[in-house]
C-alpha positions as CSV (number, residue, x, y, z in Angstrom):
1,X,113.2,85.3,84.7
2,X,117.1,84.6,84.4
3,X,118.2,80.9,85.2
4,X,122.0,80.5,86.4
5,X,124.0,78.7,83.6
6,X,127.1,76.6,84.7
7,X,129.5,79.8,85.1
8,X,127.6,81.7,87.4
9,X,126.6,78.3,89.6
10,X,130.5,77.2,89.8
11,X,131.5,81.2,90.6
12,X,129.1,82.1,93.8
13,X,129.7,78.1,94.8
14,X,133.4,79.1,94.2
15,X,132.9,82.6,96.4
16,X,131.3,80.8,99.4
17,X,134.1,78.3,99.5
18,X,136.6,81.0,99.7
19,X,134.3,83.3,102.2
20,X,133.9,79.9,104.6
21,X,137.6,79.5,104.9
22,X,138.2,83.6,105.9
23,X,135.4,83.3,108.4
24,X,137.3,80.8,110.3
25,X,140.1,82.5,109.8
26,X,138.6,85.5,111.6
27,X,136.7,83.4,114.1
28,X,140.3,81.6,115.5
29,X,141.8,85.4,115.3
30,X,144.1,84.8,112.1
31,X,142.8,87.4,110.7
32,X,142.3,90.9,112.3
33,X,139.2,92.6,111.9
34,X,140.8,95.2,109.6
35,X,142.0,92.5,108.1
36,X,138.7,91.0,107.4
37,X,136.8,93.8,106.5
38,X,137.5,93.8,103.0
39,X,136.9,90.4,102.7
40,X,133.4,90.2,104.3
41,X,132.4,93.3,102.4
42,X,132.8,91.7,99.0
43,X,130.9,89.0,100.4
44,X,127.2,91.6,101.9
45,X,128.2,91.3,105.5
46,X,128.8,94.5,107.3
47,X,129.3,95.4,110.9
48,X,126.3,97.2,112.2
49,X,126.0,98.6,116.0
50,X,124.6,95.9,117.7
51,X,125.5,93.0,115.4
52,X,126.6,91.3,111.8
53,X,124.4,92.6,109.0
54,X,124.1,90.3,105.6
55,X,122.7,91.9,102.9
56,X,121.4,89.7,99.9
57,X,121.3,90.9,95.8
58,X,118.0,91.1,94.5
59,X,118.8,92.0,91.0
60,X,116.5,94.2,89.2
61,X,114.2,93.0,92.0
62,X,112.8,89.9,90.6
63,X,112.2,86.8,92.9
64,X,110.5,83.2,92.5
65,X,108.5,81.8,95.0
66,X,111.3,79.1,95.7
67,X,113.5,81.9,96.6
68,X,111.7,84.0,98.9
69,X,110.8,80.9,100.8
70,X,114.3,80.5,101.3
71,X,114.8,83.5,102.4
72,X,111.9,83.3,105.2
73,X,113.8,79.9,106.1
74,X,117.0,81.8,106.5
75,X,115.6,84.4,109.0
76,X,113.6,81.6,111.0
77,X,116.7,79.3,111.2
78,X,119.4,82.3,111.5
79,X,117.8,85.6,112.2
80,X,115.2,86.5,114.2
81,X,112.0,85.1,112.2
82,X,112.3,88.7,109.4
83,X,113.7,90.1,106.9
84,X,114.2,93.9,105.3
85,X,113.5,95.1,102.1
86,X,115.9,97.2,101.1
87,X,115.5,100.6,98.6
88,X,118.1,99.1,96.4
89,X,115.6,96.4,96.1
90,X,117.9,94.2,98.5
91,X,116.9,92.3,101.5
92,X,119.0,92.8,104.4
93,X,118.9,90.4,107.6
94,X,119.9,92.6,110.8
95,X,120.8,89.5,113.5
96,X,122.9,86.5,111.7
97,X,126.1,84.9,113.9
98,X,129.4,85.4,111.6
99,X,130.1,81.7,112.5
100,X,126.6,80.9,110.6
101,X,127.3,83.6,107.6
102,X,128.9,80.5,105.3
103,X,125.7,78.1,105.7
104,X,123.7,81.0,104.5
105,X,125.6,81.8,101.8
106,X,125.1,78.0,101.0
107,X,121.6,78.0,101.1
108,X,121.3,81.6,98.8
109,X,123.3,79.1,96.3
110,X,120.9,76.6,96.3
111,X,118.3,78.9,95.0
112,X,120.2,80.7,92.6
113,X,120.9,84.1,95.3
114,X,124.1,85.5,96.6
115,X,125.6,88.3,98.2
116,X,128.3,89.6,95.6
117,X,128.2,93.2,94.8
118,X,125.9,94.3,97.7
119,X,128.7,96.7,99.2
120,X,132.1,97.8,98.6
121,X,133.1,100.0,95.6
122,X,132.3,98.2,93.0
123,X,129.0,98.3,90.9
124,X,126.3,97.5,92.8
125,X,123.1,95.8,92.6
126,X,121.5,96.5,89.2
127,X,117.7,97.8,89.5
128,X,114.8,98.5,87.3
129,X,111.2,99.6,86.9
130,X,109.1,97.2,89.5
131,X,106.7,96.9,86.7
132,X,108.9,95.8,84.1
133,X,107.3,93.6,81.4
134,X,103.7,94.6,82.4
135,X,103.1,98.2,82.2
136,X,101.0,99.7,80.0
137,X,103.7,102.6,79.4
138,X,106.5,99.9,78.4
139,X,108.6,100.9,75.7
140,X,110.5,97.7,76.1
141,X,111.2,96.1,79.4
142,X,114.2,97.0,80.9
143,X,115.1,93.3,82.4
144,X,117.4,92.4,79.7
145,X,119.2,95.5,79.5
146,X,119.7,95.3,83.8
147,X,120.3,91.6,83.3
148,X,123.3,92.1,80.7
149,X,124.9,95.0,82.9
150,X,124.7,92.4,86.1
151,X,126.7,89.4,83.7
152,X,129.2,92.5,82.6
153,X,129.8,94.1,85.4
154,X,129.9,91.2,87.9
155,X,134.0,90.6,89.0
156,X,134.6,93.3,86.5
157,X,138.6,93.2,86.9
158,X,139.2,97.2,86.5
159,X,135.6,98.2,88.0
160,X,136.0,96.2,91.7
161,X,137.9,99.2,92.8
162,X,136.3,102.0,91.6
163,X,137.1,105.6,93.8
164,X,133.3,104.9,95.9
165,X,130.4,102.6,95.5
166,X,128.5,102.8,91.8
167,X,124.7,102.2,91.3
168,X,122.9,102.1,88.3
169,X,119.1,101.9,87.5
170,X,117.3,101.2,84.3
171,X,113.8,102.1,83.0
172,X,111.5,101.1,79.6
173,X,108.5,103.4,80.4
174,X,107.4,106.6,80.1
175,X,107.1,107.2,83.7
176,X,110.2,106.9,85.8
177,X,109.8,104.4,88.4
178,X,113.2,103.4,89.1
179,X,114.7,106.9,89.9
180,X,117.2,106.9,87.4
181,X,118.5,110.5,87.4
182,X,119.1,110.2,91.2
183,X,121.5,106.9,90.2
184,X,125.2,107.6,89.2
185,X,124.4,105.9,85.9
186,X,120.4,106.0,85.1
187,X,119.3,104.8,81.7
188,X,115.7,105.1,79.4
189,X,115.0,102.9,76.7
190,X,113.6,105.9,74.3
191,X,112.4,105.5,70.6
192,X,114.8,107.5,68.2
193,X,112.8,110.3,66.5
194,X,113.6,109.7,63.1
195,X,114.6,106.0,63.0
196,X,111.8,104.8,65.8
197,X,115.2,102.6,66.7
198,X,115.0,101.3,70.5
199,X,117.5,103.8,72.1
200,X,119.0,104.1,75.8
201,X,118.9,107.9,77.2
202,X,121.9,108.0,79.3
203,X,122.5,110.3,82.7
204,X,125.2,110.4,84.9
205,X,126.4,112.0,87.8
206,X,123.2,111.1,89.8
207,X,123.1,110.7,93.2
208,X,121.6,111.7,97.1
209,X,123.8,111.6,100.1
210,X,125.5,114.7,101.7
211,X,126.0,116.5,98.1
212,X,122.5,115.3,96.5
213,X,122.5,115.9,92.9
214,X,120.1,115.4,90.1
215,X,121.8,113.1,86.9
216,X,123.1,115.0,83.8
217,X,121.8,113.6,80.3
218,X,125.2,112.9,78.4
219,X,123.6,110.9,75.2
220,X,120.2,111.1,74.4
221,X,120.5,108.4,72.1
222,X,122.7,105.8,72.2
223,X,122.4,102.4,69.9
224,X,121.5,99.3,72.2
225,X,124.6,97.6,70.6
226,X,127.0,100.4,71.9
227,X,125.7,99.6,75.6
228,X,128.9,98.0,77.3
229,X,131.3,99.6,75.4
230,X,129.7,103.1,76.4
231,X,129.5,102.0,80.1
232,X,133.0,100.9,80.0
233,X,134.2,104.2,78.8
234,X,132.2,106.4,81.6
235,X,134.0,103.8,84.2
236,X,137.2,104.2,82.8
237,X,137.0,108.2,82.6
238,X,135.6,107.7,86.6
239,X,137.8,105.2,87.7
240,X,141.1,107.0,86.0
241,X,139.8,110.6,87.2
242,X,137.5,110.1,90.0
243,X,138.6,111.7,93.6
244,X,140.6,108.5,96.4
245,X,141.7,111.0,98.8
246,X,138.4,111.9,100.4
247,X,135.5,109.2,100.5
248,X,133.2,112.2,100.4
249,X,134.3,113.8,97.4
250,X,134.6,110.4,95.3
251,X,131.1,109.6,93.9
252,X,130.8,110.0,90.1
253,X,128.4,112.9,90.7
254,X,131.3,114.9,92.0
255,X,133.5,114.5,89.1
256,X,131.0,115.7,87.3
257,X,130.1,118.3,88.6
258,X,133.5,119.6,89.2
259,X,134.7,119.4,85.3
260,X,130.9,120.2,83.7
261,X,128.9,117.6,82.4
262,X,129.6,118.9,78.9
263,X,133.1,118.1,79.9
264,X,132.6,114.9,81.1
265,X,130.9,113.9,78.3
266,X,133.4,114.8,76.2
267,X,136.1,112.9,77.7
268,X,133.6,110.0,77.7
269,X,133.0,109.9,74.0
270,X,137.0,110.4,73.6
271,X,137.4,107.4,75.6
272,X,134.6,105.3,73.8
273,X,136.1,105.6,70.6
274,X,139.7,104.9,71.8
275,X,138.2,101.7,72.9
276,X,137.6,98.3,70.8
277,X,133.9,98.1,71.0
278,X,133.0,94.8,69.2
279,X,135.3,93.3,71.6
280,X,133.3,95.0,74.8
281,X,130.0,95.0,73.5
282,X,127.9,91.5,74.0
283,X,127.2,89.4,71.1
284,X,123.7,89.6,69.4
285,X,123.3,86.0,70.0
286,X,124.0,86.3,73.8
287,X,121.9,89.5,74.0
288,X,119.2,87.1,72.6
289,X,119.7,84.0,75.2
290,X,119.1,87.0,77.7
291,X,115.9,88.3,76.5
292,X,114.4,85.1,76.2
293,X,115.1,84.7,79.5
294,X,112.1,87.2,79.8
295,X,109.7,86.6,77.4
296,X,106.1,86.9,78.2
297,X,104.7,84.2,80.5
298,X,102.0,82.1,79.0
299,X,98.6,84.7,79.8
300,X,95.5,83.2,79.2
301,X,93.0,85.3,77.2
302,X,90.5,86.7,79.5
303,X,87.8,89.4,79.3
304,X,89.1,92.9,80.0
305,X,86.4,93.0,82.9
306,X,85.7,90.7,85.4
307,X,82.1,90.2,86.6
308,X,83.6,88.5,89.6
309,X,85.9,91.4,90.5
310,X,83.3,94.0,89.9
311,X,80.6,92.1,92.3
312,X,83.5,91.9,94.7
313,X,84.1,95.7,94.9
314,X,80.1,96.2,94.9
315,X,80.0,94.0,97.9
316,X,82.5,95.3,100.0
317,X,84.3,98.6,100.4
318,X,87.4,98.1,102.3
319,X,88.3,95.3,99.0
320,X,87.2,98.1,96.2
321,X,89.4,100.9,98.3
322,X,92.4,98.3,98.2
323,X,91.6,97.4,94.5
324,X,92.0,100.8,93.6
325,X,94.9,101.1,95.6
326,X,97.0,98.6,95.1
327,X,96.8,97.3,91.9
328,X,98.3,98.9,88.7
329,X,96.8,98.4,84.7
330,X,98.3,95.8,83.3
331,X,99.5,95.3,79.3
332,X,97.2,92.1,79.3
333,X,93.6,92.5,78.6
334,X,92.2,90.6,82.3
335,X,95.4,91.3,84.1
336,X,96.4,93.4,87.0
337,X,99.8,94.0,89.2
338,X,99.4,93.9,92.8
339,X,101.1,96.2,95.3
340,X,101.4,94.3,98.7
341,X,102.3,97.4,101.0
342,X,104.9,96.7,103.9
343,X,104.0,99.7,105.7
344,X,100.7,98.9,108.0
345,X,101.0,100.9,110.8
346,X,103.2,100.4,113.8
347,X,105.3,98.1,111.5
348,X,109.0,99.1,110.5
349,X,108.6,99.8,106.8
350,X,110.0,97.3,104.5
351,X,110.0,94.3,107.4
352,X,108.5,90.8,106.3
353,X,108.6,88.1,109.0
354,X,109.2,85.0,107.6
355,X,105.0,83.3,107.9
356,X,104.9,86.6,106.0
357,X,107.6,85.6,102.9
358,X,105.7,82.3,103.2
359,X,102.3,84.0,102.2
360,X,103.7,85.8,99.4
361,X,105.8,83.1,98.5
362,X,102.7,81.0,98.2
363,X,100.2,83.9,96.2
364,X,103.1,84.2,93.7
365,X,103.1,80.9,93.1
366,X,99.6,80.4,92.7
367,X,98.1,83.8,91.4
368,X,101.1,85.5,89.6
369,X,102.7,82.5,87.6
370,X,105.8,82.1,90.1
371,X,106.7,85.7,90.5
372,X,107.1,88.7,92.8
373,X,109.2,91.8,92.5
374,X,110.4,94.0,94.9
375,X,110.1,97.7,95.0
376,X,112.4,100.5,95.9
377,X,109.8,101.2,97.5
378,X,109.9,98.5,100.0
379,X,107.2,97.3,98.9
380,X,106.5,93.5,97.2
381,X,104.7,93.4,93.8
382,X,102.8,90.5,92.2
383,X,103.0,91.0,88.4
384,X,100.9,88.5,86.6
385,X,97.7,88.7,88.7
386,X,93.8,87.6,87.0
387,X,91.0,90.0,88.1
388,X,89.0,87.2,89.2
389,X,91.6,86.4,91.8
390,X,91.8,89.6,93.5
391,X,89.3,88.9,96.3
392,X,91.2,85.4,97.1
393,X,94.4,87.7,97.0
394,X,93.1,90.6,99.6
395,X,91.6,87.8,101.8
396,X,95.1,85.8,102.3
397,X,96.7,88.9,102.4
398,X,94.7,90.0,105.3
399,X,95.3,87.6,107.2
400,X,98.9,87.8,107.0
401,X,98.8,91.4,108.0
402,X,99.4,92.5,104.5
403,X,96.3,94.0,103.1
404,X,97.1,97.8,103.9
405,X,95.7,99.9,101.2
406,X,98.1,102.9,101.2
407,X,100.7,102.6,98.1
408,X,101.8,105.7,97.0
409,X,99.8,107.5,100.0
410,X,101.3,109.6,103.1
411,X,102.3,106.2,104.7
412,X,103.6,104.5,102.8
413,X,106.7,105.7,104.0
414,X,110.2,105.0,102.5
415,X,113.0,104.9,105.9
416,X,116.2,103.5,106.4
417,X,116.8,101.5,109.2
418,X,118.2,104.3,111.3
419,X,120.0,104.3,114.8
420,X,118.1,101.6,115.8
421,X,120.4,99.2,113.7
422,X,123.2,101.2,111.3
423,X,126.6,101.9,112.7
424,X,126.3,105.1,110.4
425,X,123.0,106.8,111.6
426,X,122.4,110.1,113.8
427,X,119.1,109.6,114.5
428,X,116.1,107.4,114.7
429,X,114.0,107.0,111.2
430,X,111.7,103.5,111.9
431,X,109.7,105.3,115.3
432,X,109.5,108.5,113.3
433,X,107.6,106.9,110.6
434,X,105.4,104.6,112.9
435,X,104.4,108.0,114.6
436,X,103.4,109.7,111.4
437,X,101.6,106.4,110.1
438,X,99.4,106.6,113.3
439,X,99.0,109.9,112.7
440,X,97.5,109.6,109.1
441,X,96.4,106.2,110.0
442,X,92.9,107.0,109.1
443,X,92.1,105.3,105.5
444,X,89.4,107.8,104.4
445,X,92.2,110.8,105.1
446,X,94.6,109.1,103.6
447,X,92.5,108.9,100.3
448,X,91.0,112.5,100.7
449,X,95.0,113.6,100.9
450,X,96.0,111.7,97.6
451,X,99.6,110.7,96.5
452,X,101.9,111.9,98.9
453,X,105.8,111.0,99.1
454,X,107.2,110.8,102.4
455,X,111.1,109.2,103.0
456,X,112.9,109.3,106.0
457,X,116.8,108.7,106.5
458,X,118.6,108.3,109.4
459,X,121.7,110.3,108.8
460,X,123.4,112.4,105.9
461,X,124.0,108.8,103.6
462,X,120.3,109.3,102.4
463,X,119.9,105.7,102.2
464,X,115.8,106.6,102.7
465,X,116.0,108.8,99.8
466,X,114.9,112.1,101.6
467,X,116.1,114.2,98.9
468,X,113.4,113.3,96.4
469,X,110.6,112.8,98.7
470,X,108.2,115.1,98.2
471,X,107.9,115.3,102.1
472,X,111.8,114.5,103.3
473,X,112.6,113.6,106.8
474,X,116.4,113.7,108.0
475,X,117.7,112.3,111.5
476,X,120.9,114.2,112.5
477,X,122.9,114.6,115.8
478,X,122.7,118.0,117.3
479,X,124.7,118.5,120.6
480,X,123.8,115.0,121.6
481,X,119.7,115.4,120.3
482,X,118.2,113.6,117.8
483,X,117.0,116.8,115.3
484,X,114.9,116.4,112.3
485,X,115.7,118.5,109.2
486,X,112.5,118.3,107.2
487,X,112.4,119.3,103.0
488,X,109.8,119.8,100.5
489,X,109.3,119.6,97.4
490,X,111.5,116.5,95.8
491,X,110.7,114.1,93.0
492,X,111.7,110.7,91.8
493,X,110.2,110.4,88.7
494,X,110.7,111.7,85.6
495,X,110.8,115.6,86.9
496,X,113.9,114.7,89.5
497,X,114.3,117.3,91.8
498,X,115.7,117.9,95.2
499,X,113.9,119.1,98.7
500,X,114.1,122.3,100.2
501,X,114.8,122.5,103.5
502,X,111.9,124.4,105.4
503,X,113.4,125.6,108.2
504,X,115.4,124.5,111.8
505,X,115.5,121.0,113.0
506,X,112.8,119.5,115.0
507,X,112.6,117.2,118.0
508,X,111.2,113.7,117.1
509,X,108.2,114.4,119.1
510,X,107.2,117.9,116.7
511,X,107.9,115.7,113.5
512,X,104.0,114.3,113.1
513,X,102.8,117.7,114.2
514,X,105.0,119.4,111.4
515,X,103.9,116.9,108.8
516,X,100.1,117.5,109.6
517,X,100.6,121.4,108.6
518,X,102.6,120.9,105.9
519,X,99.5,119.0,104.6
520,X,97.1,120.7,106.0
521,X,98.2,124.0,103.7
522,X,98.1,121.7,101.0
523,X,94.7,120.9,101.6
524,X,93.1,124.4,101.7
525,X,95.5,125.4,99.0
526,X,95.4,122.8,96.5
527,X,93.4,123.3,93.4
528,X,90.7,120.7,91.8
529,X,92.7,117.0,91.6
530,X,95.8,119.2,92.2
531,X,98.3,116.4,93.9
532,X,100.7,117.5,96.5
533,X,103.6,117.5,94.2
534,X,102.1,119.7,91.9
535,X,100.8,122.1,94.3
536,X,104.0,122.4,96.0
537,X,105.6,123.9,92.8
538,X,102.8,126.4,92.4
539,X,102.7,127.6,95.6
540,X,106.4,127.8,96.4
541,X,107.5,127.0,99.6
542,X,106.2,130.5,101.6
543,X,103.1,129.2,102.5
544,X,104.7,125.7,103.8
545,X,107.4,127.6,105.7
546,X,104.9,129.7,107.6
547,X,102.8,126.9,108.6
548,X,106.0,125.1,109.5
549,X,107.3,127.8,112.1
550,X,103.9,127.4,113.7
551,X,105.3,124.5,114.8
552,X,104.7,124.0,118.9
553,X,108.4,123.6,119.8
554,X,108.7,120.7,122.6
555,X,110.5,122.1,126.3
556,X,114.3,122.0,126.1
């Protein structure tokens, strides 16, 4: 994991200085709340509908157990006992008092945490594959890379202003996990055909919101050393070109679009040679301090089978159905990654109470060599896990509420907050989830239905990442009623697409009913280990649609 060195300590202690003195000056009305706004953005804290919002960076979504019990401290001592998980891999507390926004600040410090970059339009929090430095499908881990964009682009004079907020995403394995082509920068480490060279694949022009588009490869192969420089040059051509005059038209993705993406890269490699690269580009030998930052933590060499795991799973089934689950094949031989879910049902998705931080804090600490990542998802991972620990694992887990064994099933539900926090939401998404986890709640179903998608946003800003799910959920205002448009057939992974929309808005009531034909067609269409995805794009959507207008409409 990355350690502060003595820049980065003396500019977030510098930052919360600064940040103390304009609270005060808002709190004894020297400063306006226009006036303020700008301010507290660049510092995580936004105005939400019924309260202050702090959002805190989770880069590439790697925490210590030191850390995340600060966190749980924070929401005991300044929120209301939880925090959420964010899909940007952020945690986000709903309830602090502005007058009490500078002591937290103080106490992310301590740990090495801080709210820079978590909002405004400037590059935002960097994130990465959850599994990074563990899976089996690792070309190279992608921490580094995500690590080296966070140094770079952190304060970035030219990039704090850019035309609208800027997200990028970074992957090492085969399989996408981090959603890069929905990011406005997404980039694969590849292996260069011919030279086997460690390459990046770079996209841009990704991104979900009320134009969702899917990235555009410009440079399947770009040297590692050319990294910053190339960044700096698609910033510059966005920043110079990109659209100020209407908020909704100033995303990268628009740009490109507008001009081609064979256009756009063109003026991109203009503007990368123009510039100095050796001057941009990070030295070798700081590229190096980084990535030993992440080597490999010291494994111990175990049997690739535990006898202790397998009598486990023999002796009880609820344990071998979370085993298969929840954990993930590890690159060590006696090793396993553990999915804890944040999605049991009834339970906002992505909210951890503090006792809960505490739990997770403590099993990463003892089980997974002081780490934890978070998902974007919204989900907590454990990545250095024995087999023989598993059953301790599941058992404290349990009791702390944790132990759902749904990742990557229909409840494990991706939502936004919704109306029942954001300032920007239509509609509801937290009680439309908990209706269609109780709805599917049944863990034999769950199983019999397979991996299933399903993301839920509150309003046109897509922060739940409808677009790609496979089943999407969107909570708009119609004539003063919540209505839910519902899609079909998006992807986050490596075959990126965007939803469908089946047909007219429902009421929140008919949304669980909708969702149970949807997969009920799937069911007595699919083929032999045919997942949903998959059937989806053989089928089409006609059969979906059909089963969809069945829908029993609610009285008006």
């Amino acid at each position: 994991m990355y350690r502060y060195d003595e820049f980065d300590e003396r500019f977030v202690r510098e930052r919360v200085a600064q940040f103390a003195d304009q609270v005060a000056r808002r709190l004894d009305g020297s400063l306006s709340e226009d006036e303020f706004k700008p301010l507290r953005l660049k510092n995580g804290v936004y105005l939400q509908l019924h309260a202050y919002m702090l959002r805190i960076a989770v880069p590439y979504g790697t925490l210590n157990a030191r850390q995340l019990r600060q966190l749980a401290l924070i929401g005991e001592r300044y929120d209301r006992g939880y925090g959420h998980f964010t899909t940007r891999t952020n945690l986000q507390f709903n309830w602090p008092k502005l007058r009490d926004i500078p002591a937290i600040l103080g106490l992310l410090a301590d740990v090495e945490m801080h709210c820079i970059q978590t909002s405004g339009n400037c590059i935002r929090n960097v994130t990465a594959d959850h599994f990074a430095g563990v899976a089996r499908d690792e070309i190279e881990d992608p921490r580094p890379t995500a690590e080296l964009i966070r140094q770079w682009s952190s304060g970035h004079p030219e990039f704090s202003y850019l035309p609208r907020k800027f997200k990028i995403a970074v992957t090492g394995a085969q399989e996408d996990r981090a959603v890069t082509r929905a990011h406005d920068i997404g980039l694969r480490l590849r292996r260069h055909p011919d030279t086997q060279e460690t390459c990046y694949e770079v996209s841009v022009g990704g991104g979900l919101g009320r134009t969702p588009m899917i990235g555009k490869v410009v440079r399947d192969y770009l040297p590692k050393k050319d990294l910053l420089a190339y960044l700096e040059a698609i910033l510059r051509v966005y920043n110079l070109e990109g659209r100020r005059d209407n908020k909704y038209k100033a995303r990268v993705k628009i740009l490109v679009h507008e001009i081609g993406a064979e256009e756009f890269a063109r003026r991109v490699e203009a503007e990368f040679a123009r510039l100095d690269g050796p001057s941009i580009n990070a030295d070798p030998e700081e590229v190096a301090r980084i990535a030993a930052y992440f080597a490999p933590p010291a494994y111990e060499t175990l049997p690739a089978v535990s006898n202790t795991l397998e009598a486990a799973r023999a002796a009880n089934p609820a344990f071998a159905r979370w085993v298969e689950v929840n954990t993930t094949a590890h690159k060590v031989p006696g090793y396993t990654a553990v999915t804890i879910s944040l999605k049991p049902a009834g339970q906002a998705p992505g909210d951890a109470t503090s006792a809960q931080m505490r739990t997770v804090a403590d099993l990463a600490e003892r089980y997974s060599l002081d780490e934890l990542r978070v998902t974007h998802a919204q989900n907590l991972v454990l990545p250095h896990v024995r087999l023989r620990d598993l059953p301790a694992i599941w058992r404290t887990l349990g009791e702390a509420g944790l132990a759902e064994a749904n990742i990557g099933l229909v409840t494990d539900i991706i939502s936004c907050p919704g109306l029942d926090y954001c300032a920007l939401a239509t509609a509801r998404s937290i009680p439309i989830a908990q209706a269609i986890q109780q709805r599917f709640a049944d863990a034999q179903r769950q199983r019999e239905i397979g991996p299933l998608g399903i993301k839920i946003s509150g309003c046109i800003n897509a922060c739940g990442h409808h677009h790609v799910g496979h089943i999407g959920i969107l909570g708009l205002e119609k004539r003063g009623i919540e209505s839910y448009q519902i899609t079909l057939g998006g992807d986050a992974g490596e075959n990126a697409a965007i939803g469908e929309i089946l047909g007219p808005g429902l009421a929140a009531e008919e949304v669980p009913a909708a969702i149970e034909r949807i997969v009920a067609v799937y069911l007595a269409e699919r083929l032999e280990a045919e997942s949903f995805i998959d059937a989806v794009r053989r089928l089409g959507l006609a059969p979906f649609k059909a089963a969809f207008q069945e829908v029993p409409r609610a009285a008006a």
